[in-house]
Predicted model as a PDB file, atoms N, CA, C, CB and O in Angstrom, pLDDT in the B-factor column:
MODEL        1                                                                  
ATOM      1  N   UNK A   1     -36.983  37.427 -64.753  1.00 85.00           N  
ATOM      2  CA  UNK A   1     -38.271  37.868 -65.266  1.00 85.00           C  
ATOM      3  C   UNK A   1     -39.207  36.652 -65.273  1.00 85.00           C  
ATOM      4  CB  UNK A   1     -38.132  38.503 -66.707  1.00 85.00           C  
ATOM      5  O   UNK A   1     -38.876  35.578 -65.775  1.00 85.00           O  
ATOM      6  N   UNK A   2     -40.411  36.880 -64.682  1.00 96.00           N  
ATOM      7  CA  UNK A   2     -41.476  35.492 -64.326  1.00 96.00           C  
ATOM      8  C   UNK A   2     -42.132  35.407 -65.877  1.00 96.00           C  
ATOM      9  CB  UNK A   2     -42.998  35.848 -62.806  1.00 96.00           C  
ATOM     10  O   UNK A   2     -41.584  35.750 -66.924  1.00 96.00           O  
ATOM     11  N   UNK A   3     -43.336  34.901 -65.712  1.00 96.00           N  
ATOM     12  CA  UNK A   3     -44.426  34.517 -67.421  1.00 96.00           C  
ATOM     13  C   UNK A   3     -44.709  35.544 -66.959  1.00 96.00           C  
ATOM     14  CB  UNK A   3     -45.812  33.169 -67.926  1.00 96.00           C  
ATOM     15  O   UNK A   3     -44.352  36.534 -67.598  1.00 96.00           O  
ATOM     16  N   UNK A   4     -45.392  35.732 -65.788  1.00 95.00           N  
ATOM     17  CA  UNK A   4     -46.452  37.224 -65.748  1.00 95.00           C  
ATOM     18  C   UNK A   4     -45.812  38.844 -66.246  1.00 95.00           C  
ATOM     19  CB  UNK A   4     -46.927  37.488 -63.899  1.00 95.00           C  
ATOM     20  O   UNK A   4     -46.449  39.596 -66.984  1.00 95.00           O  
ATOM     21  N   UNK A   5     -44.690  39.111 -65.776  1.00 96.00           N  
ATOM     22  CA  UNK A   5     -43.736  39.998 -66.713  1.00 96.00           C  
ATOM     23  C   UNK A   5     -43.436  39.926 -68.164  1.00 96.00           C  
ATOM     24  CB  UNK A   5     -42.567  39.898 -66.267  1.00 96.00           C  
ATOM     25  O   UNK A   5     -43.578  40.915 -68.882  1.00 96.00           O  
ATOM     26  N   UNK A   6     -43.118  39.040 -68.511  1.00 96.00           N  
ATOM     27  CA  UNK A   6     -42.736  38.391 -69.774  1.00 96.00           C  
ATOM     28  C   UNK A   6     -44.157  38.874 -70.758  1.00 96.00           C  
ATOM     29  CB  UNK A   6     -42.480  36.496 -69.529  1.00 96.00           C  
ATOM     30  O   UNK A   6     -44.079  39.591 -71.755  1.00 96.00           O  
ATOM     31  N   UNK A   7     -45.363  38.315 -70.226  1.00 97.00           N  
ATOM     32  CA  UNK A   7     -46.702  38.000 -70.997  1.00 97.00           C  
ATOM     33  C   UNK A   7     -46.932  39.925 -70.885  1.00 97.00           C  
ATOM     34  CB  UNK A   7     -48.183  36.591 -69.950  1.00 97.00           C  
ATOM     35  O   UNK A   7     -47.077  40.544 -71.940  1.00 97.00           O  
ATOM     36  N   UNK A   8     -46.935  40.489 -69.875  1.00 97.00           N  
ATOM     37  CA  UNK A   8     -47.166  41.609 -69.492  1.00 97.00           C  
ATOM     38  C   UNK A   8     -46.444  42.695 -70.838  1.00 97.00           C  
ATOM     39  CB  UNK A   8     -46.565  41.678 -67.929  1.00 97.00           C  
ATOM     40  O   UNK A   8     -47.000  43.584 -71.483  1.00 97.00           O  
ATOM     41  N   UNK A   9     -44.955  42.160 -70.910  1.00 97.00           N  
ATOM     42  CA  UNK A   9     -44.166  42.684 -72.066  1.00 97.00           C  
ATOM     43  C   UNK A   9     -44.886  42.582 -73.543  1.00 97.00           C  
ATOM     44  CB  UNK A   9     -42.807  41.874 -72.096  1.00 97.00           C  
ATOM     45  O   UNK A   9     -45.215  43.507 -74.286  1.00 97.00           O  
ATOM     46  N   UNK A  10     -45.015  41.261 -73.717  1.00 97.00           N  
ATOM     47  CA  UNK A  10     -45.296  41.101 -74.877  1.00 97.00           C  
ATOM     48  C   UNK A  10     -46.861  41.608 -75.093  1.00 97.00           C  
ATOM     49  CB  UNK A  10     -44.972  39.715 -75.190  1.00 97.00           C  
ATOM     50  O   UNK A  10     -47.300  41.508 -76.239  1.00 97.00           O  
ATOM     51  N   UNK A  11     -47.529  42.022 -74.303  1.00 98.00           N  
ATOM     52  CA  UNK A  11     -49.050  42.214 -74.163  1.00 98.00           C  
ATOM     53  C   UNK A  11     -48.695  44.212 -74.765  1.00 98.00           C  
ATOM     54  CB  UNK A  11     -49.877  41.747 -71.948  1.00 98.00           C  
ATOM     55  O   UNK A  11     -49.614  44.828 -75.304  1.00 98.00           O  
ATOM     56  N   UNK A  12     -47.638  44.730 -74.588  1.00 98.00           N  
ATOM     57  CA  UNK A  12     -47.601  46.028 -74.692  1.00 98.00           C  
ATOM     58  C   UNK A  12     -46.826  46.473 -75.849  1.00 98.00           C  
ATOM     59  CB  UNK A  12     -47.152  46.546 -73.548  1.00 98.00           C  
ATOM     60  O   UNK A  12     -46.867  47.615 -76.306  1.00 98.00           O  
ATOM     61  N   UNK A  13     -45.853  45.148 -76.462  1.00 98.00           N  
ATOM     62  CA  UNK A  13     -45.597  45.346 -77.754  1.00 98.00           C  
ATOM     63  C   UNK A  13     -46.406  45.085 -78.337  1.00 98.00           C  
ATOM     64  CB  UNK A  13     -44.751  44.903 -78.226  1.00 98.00           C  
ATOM     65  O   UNK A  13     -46.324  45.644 -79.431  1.00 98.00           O  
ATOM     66  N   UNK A  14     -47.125  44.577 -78.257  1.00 98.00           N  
ATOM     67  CA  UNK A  14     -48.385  43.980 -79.263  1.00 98.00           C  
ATOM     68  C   UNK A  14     -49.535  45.239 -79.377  1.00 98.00           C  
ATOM     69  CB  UNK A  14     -49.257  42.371 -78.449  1.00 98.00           C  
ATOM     70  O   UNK A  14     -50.444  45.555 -80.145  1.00 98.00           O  
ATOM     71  N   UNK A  15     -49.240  45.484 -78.779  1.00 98.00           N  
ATOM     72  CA  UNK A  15     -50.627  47.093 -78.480  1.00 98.00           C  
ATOM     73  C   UNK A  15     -49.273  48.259 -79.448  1.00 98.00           C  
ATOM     74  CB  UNK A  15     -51.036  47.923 -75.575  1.00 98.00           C  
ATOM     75  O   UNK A  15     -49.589  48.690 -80.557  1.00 98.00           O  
ATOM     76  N   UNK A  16     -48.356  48.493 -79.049  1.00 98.00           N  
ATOM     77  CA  UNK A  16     -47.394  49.342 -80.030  1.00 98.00           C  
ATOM     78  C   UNK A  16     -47.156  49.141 -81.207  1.00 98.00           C  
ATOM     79  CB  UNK A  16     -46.279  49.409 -79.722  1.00 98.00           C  
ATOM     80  O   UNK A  16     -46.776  50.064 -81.927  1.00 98.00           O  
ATOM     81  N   UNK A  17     -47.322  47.914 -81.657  1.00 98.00           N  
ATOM     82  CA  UNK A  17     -47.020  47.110 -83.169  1.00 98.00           C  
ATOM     83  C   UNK A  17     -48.618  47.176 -83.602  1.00 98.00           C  
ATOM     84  CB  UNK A  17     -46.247  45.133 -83.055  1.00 98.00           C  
ATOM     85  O   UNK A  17     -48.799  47.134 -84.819  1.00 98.00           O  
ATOM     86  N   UNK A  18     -50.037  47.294 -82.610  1.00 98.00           N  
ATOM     87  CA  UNK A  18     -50.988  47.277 -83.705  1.00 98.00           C  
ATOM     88  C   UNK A  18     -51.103  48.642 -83.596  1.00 98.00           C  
ATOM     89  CB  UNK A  18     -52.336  46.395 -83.629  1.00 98.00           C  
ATOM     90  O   UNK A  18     -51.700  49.064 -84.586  1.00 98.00           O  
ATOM     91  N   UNK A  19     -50.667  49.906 -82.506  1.00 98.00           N  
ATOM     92  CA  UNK A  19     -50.971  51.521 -83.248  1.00 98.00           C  
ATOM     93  C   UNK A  19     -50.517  51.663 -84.208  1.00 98.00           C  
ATOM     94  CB  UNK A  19     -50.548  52.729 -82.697  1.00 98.00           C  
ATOM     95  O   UNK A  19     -51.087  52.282 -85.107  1.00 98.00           O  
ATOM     96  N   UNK A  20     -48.991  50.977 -84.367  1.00 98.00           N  
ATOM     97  CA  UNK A  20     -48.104  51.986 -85.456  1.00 98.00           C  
ATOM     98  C   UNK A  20     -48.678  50.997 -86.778  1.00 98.00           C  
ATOM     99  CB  UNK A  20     -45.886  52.046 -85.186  1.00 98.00           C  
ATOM    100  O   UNK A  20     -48.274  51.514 -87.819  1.00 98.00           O  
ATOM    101  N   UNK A  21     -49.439  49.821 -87.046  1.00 98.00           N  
ATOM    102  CA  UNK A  21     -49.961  49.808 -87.901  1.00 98.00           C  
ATOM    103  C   UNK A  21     -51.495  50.812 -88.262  1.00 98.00           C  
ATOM    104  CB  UNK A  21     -49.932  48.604 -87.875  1.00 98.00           C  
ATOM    105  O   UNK A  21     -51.624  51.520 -89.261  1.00 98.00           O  
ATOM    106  N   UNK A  22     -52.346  50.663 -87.366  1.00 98.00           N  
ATOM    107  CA  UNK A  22     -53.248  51.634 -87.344  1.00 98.00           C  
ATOM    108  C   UNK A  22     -52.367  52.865 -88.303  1.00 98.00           C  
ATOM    109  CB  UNK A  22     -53.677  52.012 -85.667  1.00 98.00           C  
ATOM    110  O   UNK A  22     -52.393  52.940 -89.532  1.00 98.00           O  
ATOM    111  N   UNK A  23     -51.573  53.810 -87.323  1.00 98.00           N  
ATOM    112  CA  UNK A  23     -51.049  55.041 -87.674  1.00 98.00           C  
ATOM    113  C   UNK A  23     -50.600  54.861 -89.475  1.00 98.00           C  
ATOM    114  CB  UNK A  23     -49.666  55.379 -86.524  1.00 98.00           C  
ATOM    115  O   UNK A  23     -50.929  55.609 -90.396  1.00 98.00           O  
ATOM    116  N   UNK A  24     -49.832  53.721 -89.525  1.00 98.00           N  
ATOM    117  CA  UNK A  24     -49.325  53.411 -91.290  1.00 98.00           C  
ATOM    118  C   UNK A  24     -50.422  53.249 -92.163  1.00 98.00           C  
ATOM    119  CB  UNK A  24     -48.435  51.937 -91.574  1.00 98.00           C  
ATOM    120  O   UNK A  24     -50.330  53.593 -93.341  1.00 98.00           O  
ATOM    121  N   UNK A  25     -51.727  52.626 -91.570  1.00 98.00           N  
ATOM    122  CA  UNK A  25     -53.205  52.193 -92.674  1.00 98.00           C  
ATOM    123  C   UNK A  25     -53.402  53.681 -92.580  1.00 98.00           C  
ATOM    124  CB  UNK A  25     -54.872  50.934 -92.020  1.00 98.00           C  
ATOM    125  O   UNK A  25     -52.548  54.149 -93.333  1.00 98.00           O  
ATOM    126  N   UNK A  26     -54.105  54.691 -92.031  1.00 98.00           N  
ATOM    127  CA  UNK A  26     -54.352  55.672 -91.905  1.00 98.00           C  
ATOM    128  C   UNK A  26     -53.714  56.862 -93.264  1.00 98.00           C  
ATOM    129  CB  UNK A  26     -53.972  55.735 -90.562  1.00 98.00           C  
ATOM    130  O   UNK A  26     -54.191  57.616 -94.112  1.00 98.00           O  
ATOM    131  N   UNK A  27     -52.000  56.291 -92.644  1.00 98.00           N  
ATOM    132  CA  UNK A  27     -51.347  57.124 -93.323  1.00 98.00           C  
ATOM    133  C   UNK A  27     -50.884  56.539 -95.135  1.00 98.00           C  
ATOM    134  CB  UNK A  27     -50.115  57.406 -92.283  1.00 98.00           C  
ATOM    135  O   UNK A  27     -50.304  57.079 -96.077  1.00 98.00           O  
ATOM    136  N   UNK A  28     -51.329  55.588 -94.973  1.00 98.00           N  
ATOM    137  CA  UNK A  28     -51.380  55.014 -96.572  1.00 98.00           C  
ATOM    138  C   UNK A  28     -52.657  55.573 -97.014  1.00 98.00           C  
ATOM    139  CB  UNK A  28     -51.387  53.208 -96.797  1.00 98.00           C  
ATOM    140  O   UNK A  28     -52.673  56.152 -98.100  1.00 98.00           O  
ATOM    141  N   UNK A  29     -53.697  55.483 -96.345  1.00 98.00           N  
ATOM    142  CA  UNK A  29     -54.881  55.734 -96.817  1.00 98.00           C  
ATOM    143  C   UNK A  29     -54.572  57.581 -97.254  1.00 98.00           C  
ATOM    144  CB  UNK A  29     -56.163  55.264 -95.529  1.00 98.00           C  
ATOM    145  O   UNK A  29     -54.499  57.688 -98.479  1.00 98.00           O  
ATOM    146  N   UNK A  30     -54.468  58.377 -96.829  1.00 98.00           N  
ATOM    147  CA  UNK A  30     -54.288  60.109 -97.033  1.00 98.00           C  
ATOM    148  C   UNK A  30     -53.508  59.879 -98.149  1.00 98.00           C  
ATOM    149  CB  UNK A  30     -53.454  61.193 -95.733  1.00 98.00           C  
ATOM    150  O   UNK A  30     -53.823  60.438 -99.199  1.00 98.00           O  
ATOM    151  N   UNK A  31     -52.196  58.891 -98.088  1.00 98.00           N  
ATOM    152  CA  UNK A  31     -51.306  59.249 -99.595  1.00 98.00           C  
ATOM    153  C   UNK A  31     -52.366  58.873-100.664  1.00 98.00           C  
ATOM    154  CB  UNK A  31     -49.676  58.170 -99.899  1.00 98.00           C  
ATOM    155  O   UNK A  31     -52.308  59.511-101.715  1.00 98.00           O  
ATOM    156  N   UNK A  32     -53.031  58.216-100.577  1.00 98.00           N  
ATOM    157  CA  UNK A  32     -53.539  57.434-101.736  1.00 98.00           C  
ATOM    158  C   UNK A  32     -54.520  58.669-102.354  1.00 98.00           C  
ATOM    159  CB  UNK A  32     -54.413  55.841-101.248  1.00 98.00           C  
ATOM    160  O   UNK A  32     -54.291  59.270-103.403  1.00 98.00           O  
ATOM    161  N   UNK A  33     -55.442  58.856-101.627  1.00 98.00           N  
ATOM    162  CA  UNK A  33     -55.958  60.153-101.641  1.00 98.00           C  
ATOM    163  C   UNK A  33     -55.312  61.754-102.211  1.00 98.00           C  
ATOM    164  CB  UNK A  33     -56.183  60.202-100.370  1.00 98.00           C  
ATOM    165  O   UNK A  33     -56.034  62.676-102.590  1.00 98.00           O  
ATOM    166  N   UNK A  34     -54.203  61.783-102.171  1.00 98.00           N  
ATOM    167  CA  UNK A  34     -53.628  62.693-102.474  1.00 98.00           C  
ATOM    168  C   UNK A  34     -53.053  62.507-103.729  1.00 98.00           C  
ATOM    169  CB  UNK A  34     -52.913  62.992-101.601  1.00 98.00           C  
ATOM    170  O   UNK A  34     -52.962  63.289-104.675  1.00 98.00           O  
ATOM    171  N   UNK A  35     -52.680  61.360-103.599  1.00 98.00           N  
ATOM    172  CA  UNK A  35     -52.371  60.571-105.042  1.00 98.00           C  
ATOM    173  C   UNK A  35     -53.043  60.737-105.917  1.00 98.00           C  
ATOM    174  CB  UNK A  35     -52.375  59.311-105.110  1.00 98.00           C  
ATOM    175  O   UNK A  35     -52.480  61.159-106.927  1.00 98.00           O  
ATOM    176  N   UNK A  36     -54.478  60.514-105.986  1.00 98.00           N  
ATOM    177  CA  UNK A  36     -55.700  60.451-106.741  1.00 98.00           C  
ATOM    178  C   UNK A  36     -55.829  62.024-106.747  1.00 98.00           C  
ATOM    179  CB  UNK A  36     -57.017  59.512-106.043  1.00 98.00           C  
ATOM    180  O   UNK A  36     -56.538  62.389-107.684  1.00 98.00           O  
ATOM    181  N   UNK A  37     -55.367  63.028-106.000  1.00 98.00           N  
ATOM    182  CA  UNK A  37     -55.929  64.691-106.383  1.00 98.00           C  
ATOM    183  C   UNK A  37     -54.854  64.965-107.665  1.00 98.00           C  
ATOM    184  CB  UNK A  37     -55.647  66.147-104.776  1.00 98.00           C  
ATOM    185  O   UNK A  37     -55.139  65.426-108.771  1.00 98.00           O  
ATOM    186  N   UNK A  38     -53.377  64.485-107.105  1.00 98.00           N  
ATOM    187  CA  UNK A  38     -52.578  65.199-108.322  1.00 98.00           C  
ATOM    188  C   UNK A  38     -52.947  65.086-109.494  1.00 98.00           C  
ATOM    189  CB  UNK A  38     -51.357  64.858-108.481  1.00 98.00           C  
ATOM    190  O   UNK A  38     -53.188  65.917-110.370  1.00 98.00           O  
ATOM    191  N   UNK A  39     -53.003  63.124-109.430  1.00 98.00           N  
ATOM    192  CA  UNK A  39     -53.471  62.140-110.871  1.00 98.00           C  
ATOM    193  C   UNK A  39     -54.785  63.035-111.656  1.00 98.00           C  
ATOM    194  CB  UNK A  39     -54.229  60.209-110.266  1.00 98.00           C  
ATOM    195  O   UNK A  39     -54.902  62.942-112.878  1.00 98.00           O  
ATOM    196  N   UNK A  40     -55.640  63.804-110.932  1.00 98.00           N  
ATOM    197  CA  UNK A  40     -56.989  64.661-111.379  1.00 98.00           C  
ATOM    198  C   UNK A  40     -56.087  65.848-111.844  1.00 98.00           C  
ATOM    199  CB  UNK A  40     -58.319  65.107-109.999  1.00 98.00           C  
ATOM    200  O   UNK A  40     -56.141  66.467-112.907  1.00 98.00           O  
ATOM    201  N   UNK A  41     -55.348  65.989-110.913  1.00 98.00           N  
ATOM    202  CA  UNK A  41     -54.533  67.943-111.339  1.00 98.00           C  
ATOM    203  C   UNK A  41     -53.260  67.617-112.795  1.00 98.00           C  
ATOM    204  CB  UNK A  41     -53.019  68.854-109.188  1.00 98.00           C  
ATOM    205  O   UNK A  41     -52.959  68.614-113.452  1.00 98.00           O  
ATOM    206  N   UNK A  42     -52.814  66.690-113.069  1.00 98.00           N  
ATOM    207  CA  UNK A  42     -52.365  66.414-114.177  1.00 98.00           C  
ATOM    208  C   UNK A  42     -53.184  66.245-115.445  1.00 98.00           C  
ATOM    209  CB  UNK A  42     -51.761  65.487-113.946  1.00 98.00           C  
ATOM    210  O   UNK A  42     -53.285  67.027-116.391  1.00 98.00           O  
ATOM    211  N   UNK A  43     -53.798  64.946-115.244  1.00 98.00           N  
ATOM    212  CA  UNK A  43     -54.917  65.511-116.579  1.00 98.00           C  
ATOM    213  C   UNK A  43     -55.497  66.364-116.625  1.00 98.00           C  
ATOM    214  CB  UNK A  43     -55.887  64.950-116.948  1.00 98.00           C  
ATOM    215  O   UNK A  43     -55.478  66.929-117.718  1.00 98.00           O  
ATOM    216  N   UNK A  44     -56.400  67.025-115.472  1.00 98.00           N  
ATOM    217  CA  UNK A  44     -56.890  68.518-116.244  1.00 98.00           C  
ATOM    218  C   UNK A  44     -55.626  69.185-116.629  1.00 98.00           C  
ATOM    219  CB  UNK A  44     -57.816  69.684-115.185  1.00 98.00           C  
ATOM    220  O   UNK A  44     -55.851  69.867-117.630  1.00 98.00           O  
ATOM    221  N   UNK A  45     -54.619  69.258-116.324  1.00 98.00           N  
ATOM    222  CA  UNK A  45     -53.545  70.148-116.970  1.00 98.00           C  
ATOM    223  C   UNK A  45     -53.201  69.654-118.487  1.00 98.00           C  
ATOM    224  CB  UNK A  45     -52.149  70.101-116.028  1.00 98.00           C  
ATOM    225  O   UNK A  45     -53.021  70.502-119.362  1.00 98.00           O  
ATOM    226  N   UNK A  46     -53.112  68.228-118.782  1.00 98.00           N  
ATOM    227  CA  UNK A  46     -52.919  67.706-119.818  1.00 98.00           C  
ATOM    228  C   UNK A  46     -54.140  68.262-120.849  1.00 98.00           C  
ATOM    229  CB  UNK A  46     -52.799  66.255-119.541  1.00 98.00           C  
ATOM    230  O   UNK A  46     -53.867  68.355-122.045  1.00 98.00           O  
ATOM    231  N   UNK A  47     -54.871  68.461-120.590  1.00 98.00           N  
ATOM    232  CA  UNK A  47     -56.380  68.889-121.034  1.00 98.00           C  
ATOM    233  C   UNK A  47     -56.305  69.982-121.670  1.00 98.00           C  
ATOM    234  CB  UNK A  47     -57.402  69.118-119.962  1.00 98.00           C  
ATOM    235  O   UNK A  47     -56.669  70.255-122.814  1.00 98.00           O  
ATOM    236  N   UNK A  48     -55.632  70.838-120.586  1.00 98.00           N  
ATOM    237  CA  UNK A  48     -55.798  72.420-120.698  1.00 98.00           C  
ATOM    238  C   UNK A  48     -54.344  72.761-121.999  1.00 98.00           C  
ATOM    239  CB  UNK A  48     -55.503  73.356-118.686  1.00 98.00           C  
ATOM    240  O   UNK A  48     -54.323  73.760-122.718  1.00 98.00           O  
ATOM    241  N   UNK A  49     -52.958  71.337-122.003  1.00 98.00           N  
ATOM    242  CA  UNK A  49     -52.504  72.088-122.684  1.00 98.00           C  
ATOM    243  C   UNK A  49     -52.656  71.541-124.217  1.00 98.00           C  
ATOM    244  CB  UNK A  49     -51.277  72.344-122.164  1.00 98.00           C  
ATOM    245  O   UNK A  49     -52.328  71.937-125.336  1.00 98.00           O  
ATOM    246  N   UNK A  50     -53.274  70.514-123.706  1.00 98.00           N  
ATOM    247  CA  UNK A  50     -53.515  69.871-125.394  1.00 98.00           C  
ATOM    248  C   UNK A  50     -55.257  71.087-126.324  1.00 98.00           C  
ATOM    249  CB  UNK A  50     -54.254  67.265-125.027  1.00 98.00           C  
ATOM    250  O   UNK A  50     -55.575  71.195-127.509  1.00 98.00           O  
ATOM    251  N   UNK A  51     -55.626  71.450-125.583  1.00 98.00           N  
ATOM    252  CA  UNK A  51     -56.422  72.793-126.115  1.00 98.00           C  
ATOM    253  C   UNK A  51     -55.569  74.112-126.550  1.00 98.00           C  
ATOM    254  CB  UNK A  51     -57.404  73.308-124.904  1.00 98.00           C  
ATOM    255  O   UNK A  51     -55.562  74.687-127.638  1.00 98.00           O  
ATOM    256  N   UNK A  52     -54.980  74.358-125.566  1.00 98.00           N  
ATOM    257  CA  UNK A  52     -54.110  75.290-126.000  1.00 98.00           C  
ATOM    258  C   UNK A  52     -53.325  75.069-127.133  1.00 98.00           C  
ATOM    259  CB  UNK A  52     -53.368  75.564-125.096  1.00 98.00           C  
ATOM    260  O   UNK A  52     -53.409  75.966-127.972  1.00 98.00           O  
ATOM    261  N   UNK A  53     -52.459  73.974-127.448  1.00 97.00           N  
ATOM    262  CA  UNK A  53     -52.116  73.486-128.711  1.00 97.00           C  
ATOM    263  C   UNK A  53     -53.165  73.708-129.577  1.00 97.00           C  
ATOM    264  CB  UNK A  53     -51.765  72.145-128.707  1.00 97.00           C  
ATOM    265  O   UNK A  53     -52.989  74.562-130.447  1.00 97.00           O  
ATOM    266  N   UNK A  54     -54.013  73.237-129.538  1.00 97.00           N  
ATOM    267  CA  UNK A  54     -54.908  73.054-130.613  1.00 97.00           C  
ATOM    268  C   UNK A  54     -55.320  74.513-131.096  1.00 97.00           C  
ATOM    269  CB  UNK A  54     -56.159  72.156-130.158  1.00 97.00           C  
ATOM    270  O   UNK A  54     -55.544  74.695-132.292  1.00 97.00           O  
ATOM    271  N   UNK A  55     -55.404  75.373-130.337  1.00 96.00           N  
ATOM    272  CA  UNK A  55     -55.553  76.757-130.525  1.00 96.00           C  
ATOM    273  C   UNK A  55     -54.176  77.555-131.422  1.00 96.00           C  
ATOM    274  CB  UNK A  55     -55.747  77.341-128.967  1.00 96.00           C  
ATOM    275  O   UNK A  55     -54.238  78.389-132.325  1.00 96.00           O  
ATOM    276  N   UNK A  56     -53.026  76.952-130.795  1.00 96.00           N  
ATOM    277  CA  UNK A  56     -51.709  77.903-131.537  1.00 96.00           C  
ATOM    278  C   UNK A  56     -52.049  77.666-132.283  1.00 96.00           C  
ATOM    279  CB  UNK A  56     -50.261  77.851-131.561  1.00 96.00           C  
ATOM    280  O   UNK A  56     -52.614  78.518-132.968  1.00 96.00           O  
ATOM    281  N   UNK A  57     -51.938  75.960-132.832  1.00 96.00           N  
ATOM    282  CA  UNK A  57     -52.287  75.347-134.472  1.00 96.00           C  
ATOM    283  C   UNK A  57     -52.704  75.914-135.358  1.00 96.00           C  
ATOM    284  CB  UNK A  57     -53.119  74.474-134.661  1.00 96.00           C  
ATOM    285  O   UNK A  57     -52.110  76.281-136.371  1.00 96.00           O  
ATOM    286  N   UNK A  58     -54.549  76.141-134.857  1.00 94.00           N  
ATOM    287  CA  UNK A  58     -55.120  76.896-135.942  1.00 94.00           C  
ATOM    288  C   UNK A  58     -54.785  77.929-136.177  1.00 94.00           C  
ATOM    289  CB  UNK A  58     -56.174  77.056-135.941  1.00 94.00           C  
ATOM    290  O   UNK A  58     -54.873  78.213-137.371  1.00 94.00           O  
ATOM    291  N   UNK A  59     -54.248  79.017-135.257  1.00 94.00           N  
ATOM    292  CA  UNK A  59     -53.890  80.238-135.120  1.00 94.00           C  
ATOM    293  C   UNK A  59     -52.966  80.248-136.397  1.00 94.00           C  
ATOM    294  CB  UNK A  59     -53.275  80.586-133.696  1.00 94.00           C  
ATOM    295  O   UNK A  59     -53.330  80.678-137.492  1.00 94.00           O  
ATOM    296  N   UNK A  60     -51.497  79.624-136.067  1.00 93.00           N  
ATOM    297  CA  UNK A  60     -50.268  79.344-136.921  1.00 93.00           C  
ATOM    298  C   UNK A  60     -50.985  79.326-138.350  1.00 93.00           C  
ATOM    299  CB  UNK A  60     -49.405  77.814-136.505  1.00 93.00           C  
ATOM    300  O   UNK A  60     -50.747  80.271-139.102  1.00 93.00           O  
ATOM    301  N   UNK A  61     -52.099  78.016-138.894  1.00 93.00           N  
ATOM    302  CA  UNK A  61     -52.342  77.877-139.812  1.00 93.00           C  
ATOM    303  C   UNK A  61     -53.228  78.998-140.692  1.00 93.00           C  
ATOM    304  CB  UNK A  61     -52.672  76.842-139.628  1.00 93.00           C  
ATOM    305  O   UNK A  61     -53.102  79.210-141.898  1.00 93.00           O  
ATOM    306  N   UNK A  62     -54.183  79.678-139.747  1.00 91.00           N  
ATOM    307  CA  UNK A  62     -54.882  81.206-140.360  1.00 91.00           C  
ATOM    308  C   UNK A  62     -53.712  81.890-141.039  1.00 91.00           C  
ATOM    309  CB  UNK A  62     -55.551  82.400-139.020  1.00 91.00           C  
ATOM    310  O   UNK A  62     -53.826  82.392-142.158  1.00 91.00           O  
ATOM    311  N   UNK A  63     -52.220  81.904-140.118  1.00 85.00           N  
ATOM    312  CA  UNK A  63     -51.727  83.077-140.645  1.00 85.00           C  
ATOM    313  C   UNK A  63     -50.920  82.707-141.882  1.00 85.00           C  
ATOM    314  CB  UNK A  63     -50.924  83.836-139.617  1.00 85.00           C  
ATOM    315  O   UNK A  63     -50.205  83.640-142.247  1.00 85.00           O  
ATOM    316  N   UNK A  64     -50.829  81.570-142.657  1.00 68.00           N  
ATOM    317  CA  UNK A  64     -49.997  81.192-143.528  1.00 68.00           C  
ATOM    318  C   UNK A  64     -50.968  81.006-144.765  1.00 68.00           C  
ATOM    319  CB  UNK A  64     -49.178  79.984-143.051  1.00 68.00           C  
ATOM    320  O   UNK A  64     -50.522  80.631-145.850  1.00 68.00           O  
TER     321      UNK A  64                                                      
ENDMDL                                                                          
END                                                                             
């Protein structure tokens, strides 16, 4: 194998090693994002059940 093969090689891993980073930034970037929807869909749920508590509560306490 000459430099010109050799350089040729390494010229095409280097293009495969920067897609599959591309493809990984990309794909870190969507988790993160999705990350941040649940993190929103938990507290409003936390929201919704700490109201609801607050509702049995008084409820419980009217009836006693």
């Amino acid at each position: 194998m000459n430099i010109d093969e050799r350089l040729d090689r390494l010229t095409e891993r280097h293009e495969a090693l920067t897609l599959s980073v591309e493809l990984l930034t990309q794909s870190q970037h969507k988790n993160e994002v999705l990350m941040a929807q649940i993190l929103e869909s938990i507290n409003s749920l936390a929201r919704i059940s700490r109201v609801h508590e607050q509702r049995i509560s008084d409820l419980e306490s009217r009836q006693t």
